[in-house]
Backbone as XML, in Angstrom:
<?xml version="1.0"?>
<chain id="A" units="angstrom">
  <residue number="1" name="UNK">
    <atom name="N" x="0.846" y="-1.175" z="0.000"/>
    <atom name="CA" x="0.000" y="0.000" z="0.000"/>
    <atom name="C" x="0.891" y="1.237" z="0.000"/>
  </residue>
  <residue number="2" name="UNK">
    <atom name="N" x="0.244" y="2.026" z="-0.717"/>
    <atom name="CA" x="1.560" y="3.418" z="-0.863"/>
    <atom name="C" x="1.242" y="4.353" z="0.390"/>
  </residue>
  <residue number="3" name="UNK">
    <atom name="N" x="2.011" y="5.397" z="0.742"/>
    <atom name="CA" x="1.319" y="6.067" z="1.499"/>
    <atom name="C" x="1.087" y="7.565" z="0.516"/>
  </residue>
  <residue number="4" name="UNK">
    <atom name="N" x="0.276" y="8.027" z="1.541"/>
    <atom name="CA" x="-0.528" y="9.901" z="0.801"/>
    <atom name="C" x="0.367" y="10.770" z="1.475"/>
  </residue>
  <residue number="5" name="UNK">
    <atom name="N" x="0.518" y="11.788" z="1.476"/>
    <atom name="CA" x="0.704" y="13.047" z="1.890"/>
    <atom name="C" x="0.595" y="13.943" z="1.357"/>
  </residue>
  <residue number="6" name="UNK">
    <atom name="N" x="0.282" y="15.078" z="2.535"/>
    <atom name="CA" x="-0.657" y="16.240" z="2.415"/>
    <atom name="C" x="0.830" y="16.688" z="1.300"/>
  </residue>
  <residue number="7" name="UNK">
    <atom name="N" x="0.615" y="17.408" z="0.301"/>
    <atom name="CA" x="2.158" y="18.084" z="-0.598"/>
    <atom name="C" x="1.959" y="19.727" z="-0.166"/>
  </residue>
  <residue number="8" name="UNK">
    <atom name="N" x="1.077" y="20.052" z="-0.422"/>
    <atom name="CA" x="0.420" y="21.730" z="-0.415"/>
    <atom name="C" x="-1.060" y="21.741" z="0.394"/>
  </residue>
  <residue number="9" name="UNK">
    <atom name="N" x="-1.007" y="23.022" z="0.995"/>
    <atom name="CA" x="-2.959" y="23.529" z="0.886"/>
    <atom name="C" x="-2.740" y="24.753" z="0.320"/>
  </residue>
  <residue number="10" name="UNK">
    <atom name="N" x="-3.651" y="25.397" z="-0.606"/>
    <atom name="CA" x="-3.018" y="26.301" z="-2.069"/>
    <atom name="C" x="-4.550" y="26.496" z="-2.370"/>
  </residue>
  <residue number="11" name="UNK">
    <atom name="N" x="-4.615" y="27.678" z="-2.962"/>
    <atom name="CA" x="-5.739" y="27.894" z="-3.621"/>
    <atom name="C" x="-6.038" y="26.975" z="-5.273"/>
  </residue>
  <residue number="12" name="UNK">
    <atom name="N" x="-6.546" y="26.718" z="-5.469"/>
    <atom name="CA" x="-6.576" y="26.504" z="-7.148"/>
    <atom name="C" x="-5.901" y="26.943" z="-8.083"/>
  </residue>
  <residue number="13" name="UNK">
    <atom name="N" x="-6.228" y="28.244" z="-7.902"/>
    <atom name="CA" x="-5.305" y="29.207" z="-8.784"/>
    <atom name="C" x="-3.518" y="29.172" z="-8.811"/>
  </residue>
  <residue number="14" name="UNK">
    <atom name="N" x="-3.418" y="28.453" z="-7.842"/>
    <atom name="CA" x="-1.633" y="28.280" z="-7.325"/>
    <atom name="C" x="-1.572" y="27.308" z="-7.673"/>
  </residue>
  <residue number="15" name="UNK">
    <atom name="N" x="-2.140" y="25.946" z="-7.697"/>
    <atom name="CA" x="-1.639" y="24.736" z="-8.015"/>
    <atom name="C" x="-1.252" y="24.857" z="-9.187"/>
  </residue>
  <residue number="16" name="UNK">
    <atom name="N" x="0.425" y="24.086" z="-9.412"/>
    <atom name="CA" x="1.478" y="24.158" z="-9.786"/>
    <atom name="C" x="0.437" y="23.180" z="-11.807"/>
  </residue>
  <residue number="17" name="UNK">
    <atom name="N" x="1.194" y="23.974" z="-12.915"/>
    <atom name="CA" x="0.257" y="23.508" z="-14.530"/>
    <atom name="C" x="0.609" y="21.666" z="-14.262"/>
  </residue>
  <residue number="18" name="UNK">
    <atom name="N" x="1.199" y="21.358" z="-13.865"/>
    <atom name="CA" x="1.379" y="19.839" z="-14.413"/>
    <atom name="C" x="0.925" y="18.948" z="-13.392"/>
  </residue>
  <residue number="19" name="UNK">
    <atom name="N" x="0.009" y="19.791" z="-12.138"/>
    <atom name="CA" x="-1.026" y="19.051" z="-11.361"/>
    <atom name="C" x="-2.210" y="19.384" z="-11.197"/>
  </residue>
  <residue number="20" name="UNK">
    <atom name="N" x="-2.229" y="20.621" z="-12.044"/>
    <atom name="CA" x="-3.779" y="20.901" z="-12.187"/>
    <atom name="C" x="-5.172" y="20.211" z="-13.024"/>
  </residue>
  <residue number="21" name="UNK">
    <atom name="N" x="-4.207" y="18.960" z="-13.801"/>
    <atom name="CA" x="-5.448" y="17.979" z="-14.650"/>
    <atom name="C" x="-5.681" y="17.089" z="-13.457"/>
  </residue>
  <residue number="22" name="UNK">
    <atom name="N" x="-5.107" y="17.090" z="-12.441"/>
    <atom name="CA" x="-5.490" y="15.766" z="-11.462"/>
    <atom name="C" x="-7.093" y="16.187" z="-10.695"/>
  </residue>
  <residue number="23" name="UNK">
    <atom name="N" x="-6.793" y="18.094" z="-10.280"/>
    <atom name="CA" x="-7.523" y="18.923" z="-9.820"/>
    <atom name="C" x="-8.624" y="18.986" z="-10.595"/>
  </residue>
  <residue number="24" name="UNK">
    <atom name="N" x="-8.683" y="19.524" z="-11.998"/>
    <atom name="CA" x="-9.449" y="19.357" z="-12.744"/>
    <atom name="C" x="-10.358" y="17.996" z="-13.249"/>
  </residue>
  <residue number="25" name="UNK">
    <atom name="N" x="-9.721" y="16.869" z="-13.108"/>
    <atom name="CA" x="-10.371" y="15.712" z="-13.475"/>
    <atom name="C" x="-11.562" y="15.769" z="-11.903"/>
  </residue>
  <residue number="26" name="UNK">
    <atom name="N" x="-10.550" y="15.724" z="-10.845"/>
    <atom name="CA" x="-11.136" y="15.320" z="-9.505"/>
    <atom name="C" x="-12.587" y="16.492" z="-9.262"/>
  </residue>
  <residue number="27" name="UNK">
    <atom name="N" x="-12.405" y="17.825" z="-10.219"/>
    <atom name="CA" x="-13.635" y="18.420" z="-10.180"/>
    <atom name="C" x="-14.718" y="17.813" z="-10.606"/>
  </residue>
  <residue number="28" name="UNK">
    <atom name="N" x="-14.213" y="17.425" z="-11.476"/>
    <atom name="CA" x="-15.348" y="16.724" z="-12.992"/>
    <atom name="C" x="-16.107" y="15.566" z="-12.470"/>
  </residue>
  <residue number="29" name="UNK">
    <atom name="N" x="-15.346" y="14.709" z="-11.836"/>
    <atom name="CA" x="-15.707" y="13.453" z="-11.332"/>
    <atom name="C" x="-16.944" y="13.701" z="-10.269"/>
  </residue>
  <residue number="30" name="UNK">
    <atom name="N" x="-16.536" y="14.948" z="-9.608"/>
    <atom name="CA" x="-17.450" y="15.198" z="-8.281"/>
    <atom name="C" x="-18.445" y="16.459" z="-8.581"/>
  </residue>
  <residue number="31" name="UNK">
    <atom name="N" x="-18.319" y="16.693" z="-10.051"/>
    <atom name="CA" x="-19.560" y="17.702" z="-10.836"/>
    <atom name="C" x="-19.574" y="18.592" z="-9.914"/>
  </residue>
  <residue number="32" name="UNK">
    <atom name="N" x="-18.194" y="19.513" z="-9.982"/>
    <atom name="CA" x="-17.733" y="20.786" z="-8.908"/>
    <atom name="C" x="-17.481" y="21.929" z="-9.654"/>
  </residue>
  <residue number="33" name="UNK">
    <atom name="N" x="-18.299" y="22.836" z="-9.354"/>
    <atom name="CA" x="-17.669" y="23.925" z="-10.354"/>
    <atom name="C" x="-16.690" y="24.726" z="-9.392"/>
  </residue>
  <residue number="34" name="UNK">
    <atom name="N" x="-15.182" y="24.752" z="-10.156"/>
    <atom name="CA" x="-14.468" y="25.019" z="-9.365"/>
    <atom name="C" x="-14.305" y="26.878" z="-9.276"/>
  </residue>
  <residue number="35" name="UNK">
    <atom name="N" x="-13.855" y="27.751" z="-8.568"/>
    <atom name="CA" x="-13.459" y="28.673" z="-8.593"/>
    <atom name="C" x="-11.699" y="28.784" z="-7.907"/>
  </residue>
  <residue number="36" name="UNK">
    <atom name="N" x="-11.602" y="29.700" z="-8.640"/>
    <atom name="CA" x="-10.001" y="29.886" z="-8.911"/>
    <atom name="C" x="-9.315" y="30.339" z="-7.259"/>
  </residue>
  <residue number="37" name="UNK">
    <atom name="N" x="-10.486" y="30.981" z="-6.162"/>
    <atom name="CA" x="-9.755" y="31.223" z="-4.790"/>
    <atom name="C" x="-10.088" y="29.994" z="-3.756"/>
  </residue>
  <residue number="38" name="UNK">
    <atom name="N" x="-10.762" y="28.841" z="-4.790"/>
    <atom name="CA" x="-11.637" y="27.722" z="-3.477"/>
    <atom name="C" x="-10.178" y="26.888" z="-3.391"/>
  </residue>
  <residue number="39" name="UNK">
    <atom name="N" x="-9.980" y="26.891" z="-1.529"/>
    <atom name="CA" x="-8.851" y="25.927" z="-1.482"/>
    <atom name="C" x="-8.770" y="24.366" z="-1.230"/>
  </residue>
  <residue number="40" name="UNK">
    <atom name="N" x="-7.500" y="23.892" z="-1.813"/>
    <atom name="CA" x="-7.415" y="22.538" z="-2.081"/>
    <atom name="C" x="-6.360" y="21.888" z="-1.464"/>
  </residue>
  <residue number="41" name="UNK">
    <atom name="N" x="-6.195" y="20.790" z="-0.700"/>
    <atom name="CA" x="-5.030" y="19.970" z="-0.436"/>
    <atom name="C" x="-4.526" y="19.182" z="-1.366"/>
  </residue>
  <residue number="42" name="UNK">
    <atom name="N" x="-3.384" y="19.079" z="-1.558"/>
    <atom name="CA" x="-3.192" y="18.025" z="-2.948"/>
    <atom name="C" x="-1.939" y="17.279" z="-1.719"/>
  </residue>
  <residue number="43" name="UNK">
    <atom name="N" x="-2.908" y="15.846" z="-2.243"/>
    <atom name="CA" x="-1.902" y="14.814" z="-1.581"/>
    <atom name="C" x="-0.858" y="14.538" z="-2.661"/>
  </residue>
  <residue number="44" name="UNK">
    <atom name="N" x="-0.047" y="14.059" z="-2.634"/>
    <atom name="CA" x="1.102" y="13.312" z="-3.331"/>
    <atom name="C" x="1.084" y="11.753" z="-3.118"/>
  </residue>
  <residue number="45" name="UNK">
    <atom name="N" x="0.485" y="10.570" z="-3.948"/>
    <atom name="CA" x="0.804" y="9.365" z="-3.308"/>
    <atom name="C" x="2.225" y="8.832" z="-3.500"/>
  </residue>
  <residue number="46" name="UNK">
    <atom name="N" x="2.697" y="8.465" z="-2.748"/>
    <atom name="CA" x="4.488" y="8.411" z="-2.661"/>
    <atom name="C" x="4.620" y="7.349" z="-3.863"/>
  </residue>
  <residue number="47" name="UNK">
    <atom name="N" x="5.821" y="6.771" z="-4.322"/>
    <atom name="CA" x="6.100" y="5.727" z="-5.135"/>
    <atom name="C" x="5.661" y="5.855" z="-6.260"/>
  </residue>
  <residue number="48" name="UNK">
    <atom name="N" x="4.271" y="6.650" z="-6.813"/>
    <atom name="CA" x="3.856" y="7.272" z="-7.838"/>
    <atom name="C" x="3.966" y="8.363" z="-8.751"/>
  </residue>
  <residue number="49" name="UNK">
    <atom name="N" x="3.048" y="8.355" z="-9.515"/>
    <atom name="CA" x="3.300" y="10.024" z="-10.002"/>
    <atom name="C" x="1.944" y="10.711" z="-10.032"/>
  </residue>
  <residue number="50" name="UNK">
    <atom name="N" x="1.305" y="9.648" z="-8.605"/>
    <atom name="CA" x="-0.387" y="10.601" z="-8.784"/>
    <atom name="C" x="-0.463" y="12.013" z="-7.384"/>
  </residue>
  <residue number="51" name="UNK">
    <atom name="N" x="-1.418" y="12.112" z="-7.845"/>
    <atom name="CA" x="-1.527" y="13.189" z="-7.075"/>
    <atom name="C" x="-3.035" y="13.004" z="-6.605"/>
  </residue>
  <residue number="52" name="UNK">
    <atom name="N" x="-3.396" y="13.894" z="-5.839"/>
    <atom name="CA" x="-4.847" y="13.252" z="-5.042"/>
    <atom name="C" x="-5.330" y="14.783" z="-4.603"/>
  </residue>
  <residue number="53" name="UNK">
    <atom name="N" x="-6.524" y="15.385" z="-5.001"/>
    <atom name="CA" x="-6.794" y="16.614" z="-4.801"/>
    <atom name="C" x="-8.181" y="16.633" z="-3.549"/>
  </residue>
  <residue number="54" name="UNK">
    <atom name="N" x="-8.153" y="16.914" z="-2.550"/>
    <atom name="CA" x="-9.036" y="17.462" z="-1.818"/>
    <atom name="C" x="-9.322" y="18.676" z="-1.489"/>
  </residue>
  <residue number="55" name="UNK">
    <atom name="N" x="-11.002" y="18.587" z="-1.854"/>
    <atom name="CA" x="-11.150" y="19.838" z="-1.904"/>
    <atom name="C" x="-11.999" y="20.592" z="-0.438"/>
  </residue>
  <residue number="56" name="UNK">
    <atom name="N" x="-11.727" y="21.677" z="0.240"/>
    <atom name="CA" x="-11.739" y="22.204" z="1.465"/>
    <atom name="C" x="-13.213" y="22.703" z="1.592"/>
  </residue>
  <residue number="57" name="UNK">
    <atom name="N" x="-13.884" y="23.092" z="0.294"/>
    <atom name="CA" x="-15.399" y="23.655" z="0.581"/>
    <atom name="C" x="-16.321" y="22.795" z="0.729"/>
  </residue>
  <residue number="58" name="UNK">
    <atom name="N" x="-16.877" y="22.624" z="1.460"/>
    <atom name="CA" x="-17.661" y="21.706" z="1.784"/>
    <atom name="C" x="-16.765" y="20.196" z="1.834"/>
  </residue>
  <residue number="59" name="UNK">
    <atom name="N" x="-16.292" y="19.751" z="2.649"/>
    <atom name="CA" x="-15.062" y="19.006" z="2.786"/>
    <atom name="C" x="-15.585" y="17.392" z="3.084"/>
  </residue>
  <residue number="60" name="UNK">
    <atom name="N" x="-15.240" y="16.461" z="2.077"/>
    <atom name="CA" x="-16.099" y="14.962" z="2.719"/>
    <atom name="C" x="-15.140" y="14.975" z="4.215"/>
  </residue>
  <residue number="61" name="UNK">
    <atom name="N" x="-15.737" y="13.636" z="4.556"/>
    <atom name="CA" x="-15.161" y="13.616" z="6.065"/>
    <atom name="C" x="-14.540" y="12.668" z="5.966"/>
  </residue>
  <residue number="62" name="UNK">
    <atom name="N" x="-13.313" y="12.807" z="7.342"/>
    <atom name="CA" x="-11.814" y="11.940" z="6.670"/>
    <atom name="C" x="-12.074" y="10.143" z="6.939"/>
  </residue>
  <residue number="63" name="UNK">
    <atom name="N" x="-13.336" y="9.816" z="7.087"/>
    <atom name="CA" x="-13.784" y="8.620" z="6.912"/>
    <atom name="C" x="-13.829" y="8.311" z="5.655"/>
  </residue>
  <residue number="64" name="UNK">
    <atom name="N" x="-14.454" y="9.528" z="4.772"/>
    <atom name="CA" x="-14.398" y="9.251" z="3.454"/>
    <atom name="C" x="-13.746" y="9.369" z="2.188"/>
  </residue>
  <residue number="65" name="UNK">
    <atom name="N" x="-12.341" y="10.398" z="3.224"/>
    <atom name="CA" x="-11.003" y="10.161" z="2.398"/>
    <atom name="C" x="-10.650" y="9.434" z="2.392"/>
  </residue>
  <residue number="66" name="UNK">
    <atom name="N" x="-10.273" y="8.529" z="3.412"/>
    <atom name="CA" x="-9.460" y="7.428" z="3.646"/>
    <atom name="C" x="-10.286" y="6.027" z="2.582"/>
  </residue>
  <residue number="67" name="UNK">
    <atom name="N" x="-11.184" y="6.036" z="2.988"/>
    <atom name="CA" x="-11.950" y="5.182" z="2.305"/>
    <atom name="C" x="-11.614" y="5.355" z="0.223"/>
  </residue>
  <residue number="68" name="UNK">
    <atom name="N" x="-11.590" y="6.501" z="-0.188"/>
    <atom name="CA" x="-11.022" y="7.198" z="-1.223"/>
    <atom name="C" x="-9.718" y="6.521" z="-1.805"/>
  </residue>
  <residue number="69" name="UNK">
    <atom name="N" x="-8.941" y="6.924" z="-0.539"/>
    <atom name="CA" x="-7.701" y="6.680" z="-1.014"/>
    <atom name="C" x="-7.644" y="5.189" z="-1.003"/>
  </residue>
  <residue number="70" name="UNK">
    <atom name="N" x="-8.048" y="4.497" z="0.193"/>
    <atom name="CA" x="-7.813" y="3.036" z="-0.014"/>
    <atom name="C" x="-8.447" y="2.096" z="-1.543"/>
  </residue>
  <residue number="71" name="UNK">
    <atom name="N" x="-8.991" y="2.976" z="-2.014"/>
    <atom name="CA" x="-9.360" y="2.343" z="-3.479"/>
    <atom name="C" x="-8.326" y="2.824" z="-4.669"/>
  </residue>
  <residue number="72" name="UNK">
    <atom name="N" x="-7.395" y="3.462" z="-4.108"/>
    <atom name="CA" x="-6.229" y="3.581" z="-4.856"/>
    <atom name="C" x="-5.098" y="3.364" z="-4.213"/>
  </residue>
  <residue number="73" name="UNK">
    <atom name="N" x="-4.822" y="2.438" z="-3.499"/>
    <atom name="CA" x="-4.076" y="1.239" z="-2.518"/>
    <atom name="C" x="-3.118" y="2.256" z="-2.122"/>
  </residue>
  <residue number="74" name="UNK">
    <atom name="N" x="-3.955" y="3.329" z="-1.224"/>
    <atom name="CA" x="-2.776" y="3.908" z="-0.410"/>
    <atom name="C" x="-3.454" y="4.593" z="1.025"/>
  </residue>
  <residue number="75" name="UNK">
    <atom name="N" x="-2.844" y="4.971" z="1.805"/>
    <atom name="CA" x="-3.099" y="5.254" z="2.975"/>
    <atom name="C" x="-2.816" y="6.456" z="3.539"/>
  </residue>
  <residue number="76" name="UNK">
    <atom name="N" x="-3.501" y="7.268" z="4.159"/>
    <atom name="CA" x="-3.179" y="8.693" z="4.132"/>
    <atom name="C" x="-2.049" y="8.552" z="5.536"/>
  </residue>
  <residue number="77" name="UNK">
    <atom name="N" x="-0.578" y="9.420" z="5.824"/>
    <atom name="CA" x="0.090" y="9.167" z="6.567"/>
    <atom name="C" x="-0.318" y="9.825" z="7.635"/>
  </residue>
  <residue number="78" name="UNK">
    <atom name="N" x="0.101" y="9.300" z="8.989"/>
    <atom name="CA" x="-0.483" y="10.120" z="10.337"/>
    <atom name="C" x="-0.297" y="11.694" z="10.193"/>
  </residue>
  <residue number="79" name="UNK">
    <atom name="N" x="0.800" y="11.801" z="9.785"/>
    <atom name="CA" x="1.341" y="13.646" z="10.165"/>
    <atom name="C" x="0.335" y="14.334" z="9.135"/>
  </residue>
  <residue number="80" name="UNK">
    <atom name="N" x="-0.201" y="13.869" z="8.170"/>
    <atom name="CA" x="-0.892" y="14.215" z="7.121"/>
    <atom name="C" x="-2.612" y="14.076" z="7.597"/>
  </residue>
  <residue number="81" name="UNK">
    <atom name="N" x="-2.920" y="13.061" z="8.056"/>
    <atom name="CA" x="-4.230" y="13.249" z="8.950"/>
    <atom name="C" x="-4.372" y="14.267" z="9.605"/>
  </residue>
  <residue number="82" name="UNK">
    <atom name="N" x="-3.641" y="13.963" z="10.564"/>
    <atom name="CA" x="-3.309" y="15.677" z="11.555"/>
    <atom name="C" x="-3.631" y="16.552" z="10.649"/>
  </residue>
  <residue number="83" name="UNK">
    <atom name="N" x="-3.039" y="16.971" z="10.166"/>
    <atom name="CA" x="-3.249" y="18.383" z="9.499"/>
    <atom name="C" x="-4.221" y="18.388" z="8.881"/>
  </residue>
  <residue number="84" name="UNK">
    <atom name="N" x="-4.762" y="16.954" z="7.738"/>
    <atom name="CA" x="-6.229" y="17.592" z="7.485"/>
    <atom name="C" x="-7.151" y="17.664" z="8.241"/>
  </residue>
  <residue number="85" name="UNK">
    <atom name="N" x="-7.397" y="16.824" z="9.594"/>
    <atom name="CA" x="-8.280" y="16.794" z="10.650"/>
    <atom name="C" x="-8.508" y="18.365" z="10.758"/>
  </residue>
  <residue number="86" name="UNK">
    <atom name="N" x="-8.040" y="19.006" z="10.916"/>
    <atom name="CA" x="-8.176" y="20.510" z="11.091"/>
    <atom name="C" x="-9.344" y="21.224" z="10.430"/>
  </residue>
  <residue number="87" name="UNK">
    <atom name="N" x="-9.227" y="20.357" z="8.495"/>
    <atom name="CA" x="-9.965" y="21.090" z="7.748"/>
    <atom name="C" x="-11.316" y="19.924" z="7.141"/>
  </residue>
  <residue number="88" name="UNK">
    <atom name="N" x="-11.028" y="18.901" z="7.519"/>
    <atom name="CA" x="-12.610" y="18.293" z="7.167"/>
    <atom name="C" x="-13.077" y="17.509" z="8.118"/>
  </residue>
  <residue number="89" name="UNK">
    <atom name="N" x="-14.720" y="17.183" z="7.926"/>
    <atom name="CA" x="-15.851" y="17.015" z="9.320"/>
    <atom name="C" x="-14.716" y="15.348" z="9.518"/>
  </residue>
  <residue number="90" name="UNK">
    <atom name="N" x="-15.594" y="15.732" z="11.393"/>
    <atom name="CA" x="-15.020" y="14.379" z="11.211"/>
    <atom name="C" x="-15.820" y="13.332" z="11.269"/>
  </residue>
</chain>
């Protein structure tokens, strides 16, 4: 199982051009219309070259990140919980 980590929390508008299709797909998927100041965590899954975008407005709850990520065989890391615990329900 890979692990996640938190990489950035960044507005939209900041996320870096060659991770913004991950952002953009992950809108599409969740029929989000995004705006350019709504902020986002972008995980990094380690060993990969994916990236994992959560988004902060209206935030699923980290039952249902985790659950998320484990369908893409990775695991969000403790120090990285922490910090999103802060920003979605729990």
């Amino acid at each position: 199982m890979h692990v996640a980590r938190v990489m950035a929390i960044t507005e939209v508008r900041s996320v870096p051009p060659d991770i913004r299709p991950f952002v953009d797909f992950k809108a599409a998927v969740e029929d989000r219309k995004l705006s350019e100041d709504e902020r986002v965590a972008i995980l990094v899954i380690e060993t990969t070259t994916s990236y994992f975008p959560v988004f902060l407005k209206d935030p699923v709850t980290m039952e249902k990140l985790e659950s998320d990520l484990e369908k893409q065989d990775a695991k969000l890391a403790s120090d990285s919980k922490e910090l999103l615990s802060k920003h979605l329900r729990r």
